[in-house]
PAPA-525207 format. One line per field, with one value per residue (C-alpha): x, y, z; residue number from 1; residue in three letters. Coordinates in steps of 0.02 Angstrom, whole numbers. Layout:
! residues N
x	(X, ...)
y	(Y, ...)
z	(Z, ...)
pos	(NUM, ...)
code	(Ala, ...)
! end
This chain:
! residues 172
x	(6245, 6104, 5986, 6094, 6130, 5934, 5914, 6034, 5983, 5814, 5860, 5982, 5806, 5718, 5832, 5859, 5670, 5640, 5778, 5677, 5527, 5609, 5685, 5537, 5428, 5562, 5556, 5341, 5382, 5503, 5406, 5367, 5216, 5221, 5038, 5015, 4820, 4738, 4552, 4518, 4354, 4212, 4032, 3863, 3835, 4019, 4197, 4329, 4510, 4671, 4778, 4969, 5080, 5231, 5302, 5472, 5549, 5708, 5727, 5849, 5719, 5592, 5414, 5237, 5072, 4907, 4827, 4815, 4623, 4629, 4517, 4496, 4421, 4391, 4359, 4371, 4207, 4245, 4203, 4249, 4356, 4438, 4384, 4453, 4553, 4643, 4803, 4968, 5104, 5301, 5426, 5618, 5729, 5798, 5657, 5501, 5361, 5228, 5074, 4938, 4855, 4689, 4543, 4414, 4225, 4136, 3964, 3885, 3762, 3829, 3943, 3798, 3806, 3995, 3944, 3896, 4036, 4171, 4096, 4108, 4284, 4356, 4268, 4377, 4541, 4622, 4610, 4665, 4569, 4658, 4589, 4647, 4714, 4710, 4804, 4799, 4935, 4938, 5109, 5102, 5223, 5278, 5254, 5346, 5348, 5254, 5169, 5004, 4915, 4786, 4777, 4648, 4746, 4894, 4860, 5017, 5054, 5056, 5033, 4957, 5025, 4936, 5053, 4979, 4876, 4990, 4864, 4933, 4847, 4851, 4785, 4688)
y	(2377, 2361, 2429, 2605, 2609, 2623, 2734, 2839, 2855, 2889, 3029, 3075, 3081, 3185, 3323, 3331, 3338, 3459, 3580, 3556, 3616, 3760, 3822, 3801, 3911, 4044, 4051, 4081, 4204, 4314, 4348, 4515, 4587, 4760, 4789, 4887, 4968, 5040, 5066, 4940, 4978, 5072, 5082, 5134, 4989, 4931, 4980, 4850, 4871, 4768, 4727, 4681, 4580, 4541, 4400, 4412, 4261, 4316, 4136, 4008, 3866, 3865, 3889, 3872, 3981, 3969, 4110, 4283, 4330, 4523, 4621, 4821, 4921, 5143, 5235, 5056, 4956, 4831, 4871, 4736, 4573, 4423, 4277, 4108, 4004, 3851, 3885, 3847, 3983, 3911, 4048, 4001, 4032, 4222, 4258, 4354, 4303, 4427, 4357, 4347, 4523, 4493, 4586, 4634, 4688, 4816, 4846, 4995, 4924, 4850, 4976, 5021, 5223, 5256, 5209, 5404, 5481, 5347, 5355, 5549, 5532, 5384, 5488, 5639, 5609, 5745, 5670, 5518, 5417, 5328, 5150, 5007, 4849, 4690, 4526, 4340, 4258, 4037, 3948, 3771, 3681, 3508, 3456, 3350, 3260, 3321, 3482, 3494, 3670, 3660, 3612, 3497, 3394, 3368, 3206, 3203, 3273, 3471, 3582, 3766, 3933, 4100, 4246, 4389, 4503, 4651, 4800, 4944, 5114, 5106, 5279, 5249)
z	(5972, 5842, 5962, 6009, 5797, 5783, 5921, 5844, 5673, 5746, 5828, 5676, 5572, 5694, 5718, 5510, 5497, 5631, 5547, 5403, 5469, 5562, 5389, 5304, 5438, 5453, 5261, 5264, 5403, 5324, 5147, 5081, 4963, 4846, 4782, 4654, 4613, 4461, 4406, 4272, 4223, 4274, 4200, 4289, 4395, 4452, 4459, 4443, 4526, 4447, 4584, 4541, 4675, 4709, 4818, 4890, 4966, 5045, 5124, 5030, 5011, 4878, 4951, 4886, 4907, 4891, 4777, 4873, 4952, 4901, 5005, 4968, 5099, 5095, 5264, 5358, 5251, 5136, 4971, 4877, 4879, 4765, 4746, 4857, 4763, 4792, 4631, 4720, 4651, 4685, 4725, 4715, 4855, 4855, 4713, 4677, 4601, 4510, 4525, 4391, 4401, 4510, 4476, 4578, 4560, 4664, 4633, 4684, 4752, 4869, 4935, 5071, 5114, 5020, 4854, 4801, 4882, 4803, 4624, 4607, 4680, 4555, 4411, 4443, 4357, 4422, 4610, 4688, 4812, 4947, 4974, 5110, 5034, 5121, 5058, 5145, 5077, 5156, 5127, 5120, 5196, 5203, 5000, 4910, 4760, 4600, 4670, 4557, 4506, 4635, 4817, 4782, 4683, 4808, 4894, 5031, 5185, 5199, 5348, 5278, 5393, 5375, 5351, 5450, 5352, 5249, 5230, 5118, 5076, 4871, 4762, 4649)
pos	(1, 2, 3, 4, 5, 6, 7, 8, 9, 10, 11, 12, 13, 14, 15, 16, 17, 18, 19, 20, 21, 22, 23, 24, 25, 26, 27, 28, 29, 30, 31, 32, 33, 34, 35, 36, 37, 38, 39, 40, 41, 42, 43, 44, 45, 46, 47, 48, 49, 50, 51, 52, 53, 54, 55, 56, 57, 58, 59, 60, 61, 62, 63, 64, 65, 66, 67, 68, 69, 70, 71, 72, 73, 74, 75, 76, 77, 78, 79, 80, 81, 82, 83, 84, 85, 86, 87, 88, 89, 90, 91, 92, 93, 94, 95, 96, 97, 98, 99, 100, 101, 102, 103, 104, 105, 106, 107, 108, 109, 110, 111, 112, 113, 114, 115, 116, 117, 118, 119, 120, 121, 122, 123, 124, 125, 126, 127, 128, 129, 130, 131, 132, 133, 134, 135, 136, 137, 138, 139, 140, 141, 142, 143, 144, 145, 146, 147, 148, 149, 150, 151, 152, 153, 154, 155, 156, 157, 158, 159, 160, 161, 162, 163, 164, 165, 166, 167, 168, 169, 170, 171, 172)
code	(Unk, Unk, Unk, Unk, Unk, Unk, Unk, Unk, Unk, Unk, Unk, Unk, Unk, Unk, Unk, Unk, Unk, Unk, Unk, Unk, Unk, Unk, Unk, Unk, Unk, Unk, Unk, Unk, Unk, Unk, Unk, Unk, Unk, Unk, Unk, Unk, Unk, Unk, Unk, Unk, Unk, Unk, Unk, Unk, Unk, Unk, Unk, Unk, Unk, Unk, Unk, Unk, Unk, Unk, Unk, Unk, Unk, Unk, Unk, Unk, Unk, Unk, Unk, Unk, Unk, Unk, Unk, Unk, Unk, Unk, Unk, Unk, Unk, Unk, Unk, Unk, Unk, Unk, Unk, Unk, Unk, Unk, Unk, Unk, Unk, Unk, Unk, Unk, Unk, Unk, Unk, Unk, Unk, Unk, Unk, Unk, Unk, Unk, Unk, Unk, Unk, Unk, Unk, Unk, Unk, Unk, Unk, Unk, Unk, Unk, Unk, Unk, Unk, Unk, Unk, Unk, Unk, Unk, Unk, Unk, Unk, Unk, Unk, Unk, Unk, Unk, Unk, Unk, Unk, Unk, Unk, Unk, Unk, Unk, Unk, Unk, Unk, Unk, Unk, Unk, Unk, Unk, Unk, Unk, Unk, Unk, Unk, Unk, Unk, Unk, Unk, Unk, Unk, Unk, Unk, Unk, Unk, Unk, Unk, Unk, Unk, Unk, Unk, Unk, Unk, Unk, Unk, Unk, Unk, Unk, Unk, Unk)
! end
Protein backbone atom coordinates (compact mmCIF):
# COMPACT_ATOMS: atom_id res chain seq x y z
CA UNK A 1 0.00 0.00 0.00
CA UNK A 2 2.85 2.42 0.89
CA UNK A 3 4.51 1.60 -2.23
CA UNK A 4 1.24 2.44 -4.80
CA UNK A 5 0.70 5.82 -2.19
CA UNK A 6 4.30 6.85 -3.42
CA UNK A 7 3.81 5.91 -6.82
CA UNK A 8 0.90 7.93 -6.80
CA UNK A 9 1.88 11.06 -5.37
CA UNK A 10 4.77 10.81 -7.75
CA UNK A 11 2.87 10.88 -10.53
CA UNK A 12 0.39 13.46 -8.75
CA UNK A 13 3.73 15.81 -8.70
CA UNK A 14 4.57 15.28 -12.21
CA UNK A 15 1.49 16.03 -13.89
CA UNK A 16 1.08 19.42 -11.44
CA UNK A 17 4.60 20.34 -12.53
CA UNK A 18 4.23 19.60 -16.10
CA UNK A 19 0.88 21.85 -16.13
CA UNK A 20 3.05 24.27 -14.72
CA UNK A 21 5.41 24.37 -17.28
CA UNK A 22 2.81 24.17 -20.06
CA UNK A 23 1.08 27.42 -18.54
CA UNK A 24 4.08 29.08 -18.11
CA UNK A 25 5.27 28.49 -22.00
CA UNK A 26 1.84 29.26 -23.38
CA UNK A 27 2.04 32.50 -21.30
CA UNK A 28 5.87 33.51 -23.08
CA UNK A 29 4.15 32.46 -26.32
CA UNK A 30 1.19 34.56 -26.35
CA UNK A 31 2.91 38.15 -25.38
CA UNK A 32 2.56 41.21 -27.39
CA UNK A 33 5.00 44.43 -28.02
CA UNK A 34 3.81 48.25 -29.27
CA UNK A 35 7.09 50.22 -30.07
CA UNK A 36 6.96 53.48 -30.21
CA UNK A 37 10.10 55.70 -32.12
CA UNK A 38 11.26 59.25 -31.94
CA UNK A 39 14.62 61.07 -32.82
CA UNK A 40 16.22 61.96 -29.56
CA UNK A 41 19.09 63.73 -30.55
CA UNK A 42 21.07 64.42 -33.42
CA UNK A 43 24.44 66.35 -33.80
CA UNK A 44 27.18 66.04 -36.63
CA UNK A 45 28.62 62.81 -35.82
CA UNK A 46 25.52 60.62 -34.50
CA UNK A 47 21.83 60.45 -34.26
CA UNK A 48 20.26 58.81 -31.31
CA UNK A 49 16.66 57.09 -31.50
CA UNK A 50 14.40 56.68 -28.06
CA UNK A 51 12.56 53.64 -28.39
CA UNK A 52 9.31 53.19 -26.04
CA UNK A 53 7.82 49.50 -25.39
CA UNK A 54 5.23 48.01 -24.29
CA UNK A 55 4.77 44.43 -23.00
CA UNK A 56 1.45 42.81 -22.99
CA UNK A 57 0.97 39.64 -21.12
CA UNK A 58 -2.46 38.43 -21.92
CA UNK A 59 -1.64 35.08 -19.98
CA UNK A 60 -2.99 34.79 -16.23
CA UNK A 61 0.44 33.97 -14.63
CA UNK A 62 2.93 36.54 -13.84
CA UNK A 63 6.06 36.22 -16.11
CA UNK A 64 9.54 37.69 -16.15
CA UNK A 65 11.88 39.11 -19.05
CA UNK A 66 15.07 39.79 -19.67
CA UNK A 67 15.70 43.48 -20.97
CA UNK A 68 14.68 43.88 -24.78
CA UNK A 69 17.90 43.75 -27.55
CA UNK A 70 16.50 46.72 -29.85
CA UNK A 71 17.85 46.48 -33.20
CA UNK A 72 16.92 49.38 -35.95
CA UNK A 73 17.55 48.60 -39.43
CA UNK A 74 16.59 51.23 -42.93
CA UNK A 75 16.44 49.61 -46.48
CA UNK A 76 17.36 46.05 -44.77
CA UNK A 77 21.21 47.24 -43.00
CA UNK A 78 21.43 47.59 -39.55
CA UNK A 79 22.08 50.86 -38.50
CA UNK A 80 22.21 50.75 -35.08
CA UNK A 81 21.30 48.56 -31.99
CA UNK A 82 20.88 48.45 -27.91
CA UNK A 83 22.90 47.33 -25.78
CA UNK A 84 22.68 43.42 -24.11
CA UNK A 85 21.58 43.46 -20.83
CA UNK A 86 20.91 40.98 -18.32
CA UNK A 87 17.81 43.44 -16.00
CA UNK A 88 14.90 41.01 -15.47
CA UNK A 89 11.46 43.20 -15.91
CA UNK A 90 8.23 41.16 -14.04
CA UNK A 91 4.91 41.62 -15.83
CA UNK A 92 1.64 40.61 -13.85
CA UNK A 93 -0.76 38.32 -15.29
CA UNK A 94 -3.37 40.17 -17.74
CA UNK A 95 -0.85 43.36 -17.49
CA UNK A 96 1.46 45.55 -19.48
CA UNK A 97 4.48 46.69 -18.66
CA UNK A 98 6.21 50.01 -20.29
CA UNK A 99 9.56 49.49 -20.32
CA UNK A 100 12.29 52.04 -19.43
CA UNK A 101 12.63 54.09 -22.71
CA UNK A 102 15.87 52.55 -24.51
CA UNK A 103 18.02 54.63 -26.40
CA UNK A 104 20.02 53.92 -29.08
CA UNK A 105 23.23 55.46 -30.84
CA UNK A 106 23.94 55.48 -34.50
CA UNK A 107 26.98 56.91 -35.63
CA UNK A 108 27.42 58.00 -38.95
CA UNK A 109 30.17 56.51 -39.41
CA UNK A 110 29.31 53.57 -39.23
CA UNK A 111 26.27 53.50 -41.22
CA UNK A 112 28.59 52.27 -44.35
CA UNK A 113 27.01 53.77 -47.87
CA UNK A 114 23.32 55.04 -46.14
CA UNK A 115 24.72 57.40 -43.81
CA UNK A 116 24.32 60.59 -46.46
CA UNK A 117 21.11 59.67 -47.72
CA UNK A 118 19.56 59.00 -43.96
CA UNK A 119 21.04 62.25 -42.47
CA UNK A 120 19.51 64.65 -45.14
CA UNK A 121 16.25 62.67 -44.68
CA UNK A 122 16.02 62.83 -40.55
CA UNK A 123 17.07 66.62 -41.00
CA UNK A 124 13.96 67.42 -42.99
CA UNK A 125 11.16 67.93 -40.57
CA UNK A 126 8.66 68.11 -42.89
CA UNK A 127 9.24 64.24 -44.00
CA UNK A 128 9.19 61.11 -42.26
CA UNK A 129 11.59 58.29 -42.74
CA UNK A 130 10.42 54.81 -42.42
CA UNK A 131 12.91 52.62 -40.44
CA UNK A 132 12.70 48.62 -39.51
CA UNK A 133 12.57 47.88 -35.83
CA UNK A 134 13.67 44.72 -34.45
CA UNK A 135 13.08 43.60 -30.66
CA UNK A 136 14.38 40.13 -28.89
CA UNK A 137 12.43 39.86 -26.03
CA UNK A 138 13.83 36.12 -23.57
CA UNK A 139 11.25 35.02 -20.87
CA UNK A 140 12.59 33.20 -18.15
CA UNK A 141 10.87 30.55 -16.94
CA UNK A 142 11.02 28.33 -14.06
CA UNK A 143 11.99 31.16 -11.07
CA UNK A 144 11.04 31.13 -7.87
CA UNK A 145 11.73 32.57 -4.75
CA UNK A 146 13.21 36.17 -4.39
CA UNK A 147 13.65 37.10 -8.15
CA UNK A 148 16.75 39.63 -8.02
CA UNK A 149 17.26 42.72 -10.63
CA UNK A 150 19.66 40.93 -12.74
CA UNK A 151 20.01 37.47 -14.17
CA UNK A 152 23.24 37.20 -12.80
CA UNK A 153 22.18 37.34 -9.51
CA UNK A 154 19.49 34.51 -9.67
CA UNK A 155 21.17 31.42 -8.40
CA UNK A 156 18.14 28.65 -9.01
CA UNK A 157 16.84 26.78 -11.63
CA UNK A 158 15.44 28.73 -14.78
CA UNK A 159 15.00 27.63 -18.33
CA UNK A 160 15.23 31.06 -20.77
CA UNK A 161 12.73 30.82 -24.22
CA UNK A 162 13.26 33.26 -27.09
CA UNK A 163 10.08 34.88 -28.33
CA UNK A 164 10.42 35.11 -32.08
CA UNK A 165 11.65 38.31 -33.29
CA UNK A 166 8.58 41.26 -33.66
CA UNK A 167 9.94 43.64 -36.45
CA UNK A 168 7.75 46.82 -36.93
CA UNK A 169 8.23 49.69 -39.54
CA UNK A 170 8.37 52.93 -37.02
CA UNK A 171 8.52 56.85 -38.79
CA UNK A 172 10.63 58.67 -37.59
Amino acid sequence: MNIWAGVILALTAIGVIGYQVNKLKSGAENISTDMKGRIHSMDFSKVVFAIDVTIKNPSDVKIYILQPFVTIMYKEKEIASSTVSDYIIPIAAFSPAQLKTIMISAQYINLAGVAAELMQKLQKKDTKVNLQVKILVKVILGMSGTIPARLKDYTGSKTIVSVPPILKDIAF
